[in-house]
C-alpha angles and dihedrals in degrees: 000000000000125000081242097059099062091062140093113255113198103195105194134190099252147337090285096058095038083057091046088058105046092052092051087045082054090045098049092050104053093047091051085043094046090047101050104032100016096244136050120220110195126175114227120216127214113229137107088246095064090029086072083047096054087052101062091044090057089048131069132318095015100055092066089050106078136040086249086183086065099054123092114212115218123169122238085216135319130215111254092262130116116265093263099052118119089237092053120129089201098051084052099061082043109065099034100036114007105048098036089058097044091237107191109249083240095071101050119091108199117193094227098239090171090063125074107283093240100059087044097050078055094041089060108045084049080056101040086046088041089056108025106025139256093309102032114227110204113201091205132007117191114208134178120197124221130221095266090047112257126136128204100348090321101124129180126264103065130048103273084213116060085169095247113140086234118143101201137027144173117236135167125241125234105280093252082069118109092220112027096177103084144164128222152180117238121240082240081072107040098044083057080066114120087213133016125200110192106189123203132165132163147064090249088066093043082096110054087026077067098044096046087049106033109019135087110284108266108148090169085068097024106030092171076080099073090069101115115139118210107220093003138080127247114214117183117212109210137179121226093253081039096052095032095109101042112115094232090038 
């Protein structure tokens, strides 16, 4: 049995509904962090398929639903530009989630893509243990998964798990990619995650959607594979093209 398979699989009609839920699944989760432990910390992922999903939450009725000053915004990777580059992660966030709601500077966690790769892979573990403690425990991590199956800057070709108890690591995109520098969290660090959400959406996934769930476990060609949270639950988010070869669809 995969990683994949142990976990829930949510197929929806279409990429609105897909968003709608993932706002109310967000939602849902800060206000049961923020109950139980005062503040929420949520990794965001890049990615056009969770950008239509900030939107909403920064939009009525969602925005009224959280404490937004409680939640700590951390960033699942980020692609090796500077903050302002069109290609940024965390511009993106920016502009759709984080501006919109007036988040204070002091709750929001970059990953430093202007710097070299190797003092800003330090720089955040010293932030994510500083926060969250020597072993960082995420409330939520948001993920989005590509065509050839990676997920945050996981890519296929090595094992996306060499078994250190590292949090953050530098990696380099296949070389199609716009950006190939990139930063990432570990799957040491996202399977410490008390929830997962895993989005998908699109016809041009339905193939490697079908091979992370249903086929044989092979994180080195299909890395999304490797999220399994300890102690956590996955739940993948698909749309109906997404989600059409999956055996359970």
């Amino acid at each position: 049995m995969t990683a994949a398979k142990s976990a829930d699989v949510v197929a929806l009609d279409d990429p609105r509904d897909l968003s709608r839920t993932l706002a109310e699944s967000f939602c849902i989760s800060a206000n049961n962090a923020i109950t139980a432990r005062g503040t929420f910390n949520v990794a965001l992922a890049g990615g056009s398929t969770p950008k239509a999903g900030y939107a909403l939450l920064a939009s009525p009725p969602y925005r009224s639903l959280i404490q937004w000053p409680r939640v700590h915004f951390f960033f699942g990777d980020e692609r090796c530009v500077p903050p302002d580059h069109p290609d940024s992660n965390y511009r993106s966030a920016r502009e759709t989630l984080l501006a919109p709601l007036e988040i204070a500077d002091a709750n929001v966690f970059a990953m430093r893509g202007e710097i070299d790769p190797s003092t800003a892979v330090a720089a955040y573990e010293q932030i994510l243990t500083r926060e969250l403690g020597p072993l960082p425990i995420l409330d939520l991590i948001l993920l989005g998964m590509g065509a050839d199956g990676h997920t945050a800057s996981l890519f296929p070709g090595a094992p996306p798990d060499d078994g250190a108890q590292t949090l953050v690591r530098a990696t380099v995109a296949p070389p199609d990619l716009a950006v190939r520098n990139r930063l990432t969290l570990t799957p040491y660090t996202i399977n410490a995650a008390r929830k997962i959400i895993i989005a998908v959406t699109g016809a041009a996934k339905a193939k490697i959607l079908a091979q992370a769930i249903d086929g044989p476990y092979d994180p080195t060609s299909c890395p999304v594979q490797i999220v399994a949270p300890t102690n956590g639950r996955c739940t993948w988010l698909a749309d109906r093209e997404a989600a059409a070869l999956l055996r359970n669809s």
